[in-house]
C-alpha positions in Angstrom: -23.9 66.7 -9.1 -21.3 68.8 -7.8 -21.7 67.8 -4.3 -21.6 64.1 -5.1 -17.9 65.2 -6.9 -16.6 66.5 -4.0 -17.4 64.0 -2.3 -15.5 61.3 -4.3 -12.8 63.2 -4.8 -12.4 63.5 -0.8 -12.7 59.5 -0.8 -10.2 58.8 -3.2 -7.5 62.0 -1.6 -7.5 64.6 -4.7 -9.5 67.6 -4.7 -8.7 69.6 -8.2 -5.7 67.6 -8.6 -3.5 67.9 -5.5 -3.4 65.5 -2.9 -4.8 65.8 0.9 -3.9 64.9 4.2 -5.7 62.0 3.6 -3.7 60.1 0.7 -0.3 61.7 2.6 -1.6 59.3 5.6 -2.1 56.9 3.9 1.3 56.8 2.5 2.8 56.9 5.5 0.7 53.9 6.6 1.8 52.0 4.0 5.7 53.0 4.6 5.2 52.0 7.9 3.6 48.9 6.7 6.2 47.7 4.6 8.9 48.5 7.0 10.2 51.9 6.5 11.1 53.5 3.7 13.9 50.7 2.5 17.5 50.1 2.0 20.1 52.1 0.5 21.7 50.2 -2.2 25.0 50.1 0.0 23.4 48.4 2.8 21.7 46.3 0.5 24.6 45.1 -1.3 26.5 44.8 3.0 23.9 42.6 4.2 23.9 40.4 1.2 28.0 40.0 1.7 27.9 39.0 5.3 27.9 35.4 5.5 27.8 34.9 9.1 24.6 34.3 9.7 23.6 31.3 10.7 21.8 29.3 8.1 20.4 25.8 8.8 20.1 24.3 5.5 24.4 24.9 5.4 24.7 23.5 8.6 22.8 20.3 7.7 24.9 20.0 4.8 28.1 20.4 6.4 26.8 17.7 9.0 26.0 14.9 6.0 29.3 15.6 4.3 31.2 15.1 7.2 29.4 12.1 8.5 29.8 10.5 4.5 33.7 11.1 5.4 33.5 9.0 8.3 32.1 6.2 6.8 34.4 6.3 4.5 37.1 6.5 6.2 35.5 3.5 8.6 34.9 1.4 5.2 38.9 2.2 4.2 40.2 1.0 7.5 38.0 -2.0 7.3 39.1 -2.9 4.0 42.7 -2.4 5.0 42.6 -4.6 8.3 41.0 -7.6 5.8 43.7 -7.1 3.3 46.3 -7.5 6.0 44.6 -10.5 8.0 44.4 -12.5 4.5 47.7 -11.9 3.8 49.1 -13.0 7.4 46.8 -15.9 6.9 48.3 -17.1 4.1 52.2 -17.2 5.1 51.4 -18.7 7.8 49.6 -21.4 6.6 51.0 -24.1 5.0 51.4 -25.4 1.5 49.2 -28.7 2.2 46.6 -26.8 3.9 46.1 -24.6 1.2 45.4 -28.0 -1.0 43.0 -29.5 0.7 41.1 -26.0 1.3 41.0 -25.4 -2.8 39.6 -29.3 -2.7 37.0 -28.5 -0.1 35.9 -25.4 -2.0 35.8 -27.4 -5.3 33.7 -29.7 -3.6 31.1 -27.3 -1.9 31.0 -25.6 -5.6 30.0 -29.0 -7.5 27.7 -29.4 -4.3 26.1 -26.0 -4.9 26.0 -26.6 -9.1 23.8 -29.5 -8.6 21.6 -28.3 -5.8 20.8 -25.4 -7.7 20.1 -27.3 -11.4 16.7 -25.6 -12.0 14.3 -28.8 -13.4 13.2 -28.3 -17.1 10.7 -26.3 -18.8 8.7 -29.4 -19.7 8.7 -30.8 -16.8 7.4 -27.6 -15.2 4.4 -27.8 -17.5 3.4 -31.0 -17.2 2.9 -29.9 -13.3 1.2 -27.1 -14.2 -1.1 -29.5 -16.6 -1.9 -32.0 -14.0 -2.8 -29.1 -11.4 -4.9 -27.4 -13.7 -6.8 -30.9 -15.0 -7.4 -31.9 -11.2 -9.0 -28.8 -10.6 -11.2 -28.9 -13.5 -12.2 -32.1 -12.2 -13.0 -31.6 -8.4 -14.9 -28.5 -10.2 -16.9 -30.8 -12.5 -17.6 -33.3 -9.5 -19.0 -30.2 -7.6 -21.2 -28.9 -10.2 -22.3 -32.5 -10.7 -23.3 -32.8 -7.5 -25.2 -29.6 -7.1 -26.7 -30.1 -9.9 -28.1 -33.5 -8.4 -29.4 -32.0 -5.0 -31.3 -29.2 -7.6 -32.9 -32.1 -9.5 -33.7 -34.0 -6.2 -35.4 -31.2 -4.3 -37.5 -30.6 -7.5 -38.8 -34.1 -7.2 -39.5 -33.4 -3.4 -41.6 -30.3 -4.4 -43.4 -31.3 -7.3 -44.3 -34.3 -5.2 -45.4 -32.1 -2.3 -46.9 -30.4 -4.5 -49.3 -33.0 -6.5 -50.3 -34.0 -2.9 -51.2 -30.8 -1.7 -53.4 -30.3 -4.7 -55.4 -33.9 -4.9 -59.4 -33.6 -4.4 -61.9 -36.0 -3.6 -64.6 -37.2 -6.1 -66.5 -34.0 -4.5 -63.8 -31.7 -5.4 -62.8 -30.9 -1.4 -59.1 -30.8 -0.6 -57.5 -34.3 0.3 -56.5 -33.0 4.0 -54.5 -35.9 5.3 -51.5 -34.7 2.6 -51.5 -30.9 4.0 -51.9 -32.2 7.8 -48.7 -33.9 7.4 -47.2 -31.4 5.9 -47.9 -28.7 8.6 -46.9 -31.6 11.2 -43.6 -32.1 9.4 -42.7 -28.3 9.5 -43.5 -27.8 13.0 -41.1 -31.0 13.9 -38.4 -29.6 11.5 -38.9 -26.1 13.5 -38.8 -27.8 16.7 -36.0 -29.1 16.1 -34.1 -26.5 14.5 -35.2 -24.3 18.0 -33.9 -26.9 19.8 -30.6 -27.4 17.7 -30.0 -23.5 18.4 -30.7 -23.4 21.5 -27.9 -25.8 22.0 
């Protein structure tokens, strides 16, 4: 037992309580590790004051502010030159000119009024009515007629069908009925090769 002791107590650096070279290496390791043994609270306190480092997130901050000033500025001067262009346009136009312009623009307005006058709300469901009633007819008229091509290829089979099955007084098979049948698929296949092929 007491050699198994002594040898955990060498693998975690205290033998009877004091430490050995091997926890002090370890230490120093880990100093070196995390990159010496730290700041004094003077230097700490310097290199949080000095501010002239260069920091990118200030610098793309300074750039937006002073690009949102120049477009502002731009907008002002814009806004100035149309102020002053209006107001040299109107001294030096004419008193009848200035009449007949109002008239025009009362004109287009009226214009615009009527060109926009939205139609009614019945009127808007009456489309909507016929449009839904012609659909429900073109999709009873397709139903109908599939439902006619179902009925008519019934007929065809239950024909087919009550020929393939007739016997003679003997009770043989009738085989004229199931010869043409076999010659009318091998003319239908033929033909469908030959439509294919094309």
């Amino acid at each position: 037992m007491k050699h198994r002791d002594s040898k955990d107590a060498k693998k975690f650096g205290k033998i009877n309580g004091s430490t050995s070279s091997m926890g002090n290496n370890r230490k120093k390791k880990n100093m070196q590790r995390l990159g010496g043994s730290g700041l004094s609270l003077e230097a700490f306190a310097n290199a949080k004051s000095m501010s002239n480092k260069y920091n990118p997130a200030f610098k793309k901050k300074q750039r937006e502010f002073y690009k949102n000033a120049k477009r502002v500025s731009k907008y002002k001067k814009s806004l100035k030159q149309q102020n002053q262009q209006n107001d040299n346009s109107l001294a030096i136009r004419p008193v009848e000119d200035q009449a007949q312009t109002r008239d025009v623009d009362e004109k287009n307005i009226k214009n615009k009024k009527k060109k926009k006058k939205k139609p009614s709300m019945e009127e808007l469901y009456m489309k909507k009515r016929e449009e839904i009633e012609q659909a429900r007819i073109q999709k009873e008229a397709i139903i109908q007629a599939k439902k006619e091509e179902r009925e008519k290829a019934e007929a065809e089979r239950k024909a087919t069908r009550a020929k393939m099955f007739k016997k003679t007084k003997y009770g043989q098979p009738v085989m004229k009925y199931r010869i043409e049948h076999l010659l009318q698929t091998i003319q239908s296949s033929s033909k469908n090769s030959v439509n294919s092929s094309n």
